[in-house]
N, C-alpha and C positions, 0 to 999 in steps of 0.2 A: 652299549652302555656309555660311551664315552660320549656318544651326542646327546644323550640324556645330563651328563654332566655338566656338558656346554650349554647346553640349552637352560636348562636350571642355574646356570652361572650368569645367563644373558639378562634370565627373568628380575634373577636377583641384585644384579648391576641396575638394571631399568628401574627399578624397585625402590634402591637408594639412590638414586638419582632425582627422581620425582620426591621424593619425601625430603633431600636435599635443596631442592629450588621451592618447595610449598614450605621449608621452617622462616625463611625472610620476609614473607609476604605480610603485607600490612595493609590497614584497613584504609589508609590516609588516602583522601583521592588528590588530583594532580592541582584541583581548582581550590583546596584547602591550603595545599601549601606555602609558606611566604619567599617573594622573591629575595629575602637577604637570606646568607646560609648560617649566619652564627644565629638569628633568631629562630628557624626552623629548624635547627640543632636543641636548642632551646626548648623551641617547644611539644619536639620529637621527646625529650628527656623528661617533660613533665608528665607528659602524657602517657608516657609508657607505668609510670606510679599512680596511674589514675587507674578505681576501677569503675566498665559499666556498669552501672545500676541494673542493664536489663539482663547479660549475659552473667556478671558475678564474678565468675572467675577467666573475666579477662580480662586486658589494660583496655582501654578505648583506644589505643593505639593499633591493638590489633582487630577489635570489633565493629561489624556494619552495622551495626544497628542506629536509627537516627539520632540515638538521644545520644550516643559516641561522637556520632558525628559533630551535634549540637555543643557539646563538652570541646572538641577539640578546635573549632571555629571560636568558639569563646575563648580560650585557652590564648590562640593565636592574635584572637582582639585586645585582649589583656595582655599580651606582651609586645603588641604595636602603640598602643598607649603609654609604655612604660613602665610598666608593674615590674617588678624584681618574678625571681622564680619563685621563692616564697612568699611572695604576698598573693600571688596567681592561685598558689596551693591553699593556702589560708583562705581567700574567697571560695573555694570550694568544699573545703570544708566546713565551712559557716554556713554556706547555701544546702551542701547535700550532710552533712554531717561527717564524723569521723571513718565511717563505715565507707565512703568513696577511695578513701587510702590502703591502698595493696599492702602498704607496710606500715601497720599503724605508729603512731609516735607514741615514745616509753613516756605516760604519762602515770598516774595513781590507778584510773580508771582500765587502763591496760596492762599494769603491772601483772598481774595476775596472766594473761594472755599469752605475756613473753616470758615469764617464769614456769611456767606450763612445761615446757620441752629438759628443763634443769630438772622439775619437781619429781615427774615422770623417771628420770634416766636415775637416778637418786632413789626412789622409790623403786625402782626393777633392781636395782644392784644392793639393795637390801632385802628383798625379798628372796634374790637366788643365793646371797652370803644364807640367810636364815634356812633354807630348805636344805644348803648343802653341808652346810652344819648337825641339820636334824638327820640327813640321810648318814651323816658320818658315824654320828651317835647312835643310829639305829643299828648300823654296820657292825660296828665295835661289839657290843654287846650281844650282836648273834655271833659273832667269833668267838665271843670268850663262852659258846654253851659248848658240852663236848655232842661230839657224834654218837647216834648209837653203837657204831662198833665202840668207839673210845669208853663208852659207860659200861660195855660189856668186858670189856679187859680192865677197868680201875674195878669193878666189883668183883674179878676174877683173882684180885693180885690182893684188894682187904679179904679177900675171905679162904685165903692161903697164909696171910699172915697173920691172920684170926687162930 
């Protein structure tokens, strides 16, 4: 038994170990990145708020796919040229739309998007006040019926003092 623990203690160390050294890994190959480290800080930070269009729900940061790749080579040409980190973001949002931003900007058109998680939590804490208001009232009023023993001894005691 004990080497069954150990053993399953080993599997399970090896286990998190590997899923510890695969959560860093990034898609960025070596020939992408720029030799200054404040702009490839830069543009590590932008890119991580970028999303691929092909996978969705990933940054291009962590995605192989070419057109990530293509995003972040542009990314980095745009901030060898100059660009600020918002004006980089803003090009790409003008090119692919608002939908390439992981975290959209609180605009009119997305209000609705980021009010969603308040409307929700707001809406569920009124529906369980409601339910447990009606379960309470439901409650109450089967309390106040008597039992049948109780209806049998209040009609045993009017009709004694009948």
């Amino acid at each position: 038994m004990r080497y069954l623990l150990s053993r399953a203690g080993r599997v399970f160390a090896a286990f998190a170990l590997l899923l510890a050294l695969a959560i860093p890994a990034y898609a960025v190959e070596p020939g992408e990145m720029l030799a200054d480290p404040a702009l490839e800080a830069r543009a590590r930070e932008i890119s991580s708020e970028i999303r691929c269009l092909v996978c969705q729900n990933q940054s291009i940061d962590e995605s192989n796919a070419t057109l990530a790749h293509d995003l972040r080579v542009l990314i980095r040409d745009r901030l060898t040229a100059g660009d600020t980190d918002e004006e980089v973001i803003d090009f790409l949002v003008a090119r692919y739309g608002e939908f390439v931003l992981l975290r959209p900007r609180l605009q009119a058109g997305t209000l609705l998007l980021w009010g969603m998680p308040i409307l929700l939590l707001v809406a569920g804490g009124i529906a369980t006040y409601l339910g447990w208001r009606r379960r309470k009232r439901t409650a109450t009023a089967e309390d106040r019926r008597l039992k049948p023993e109780e209806e049998a001894a209040l009609a045993r005691i009017l009709r004694d003092e009948a």
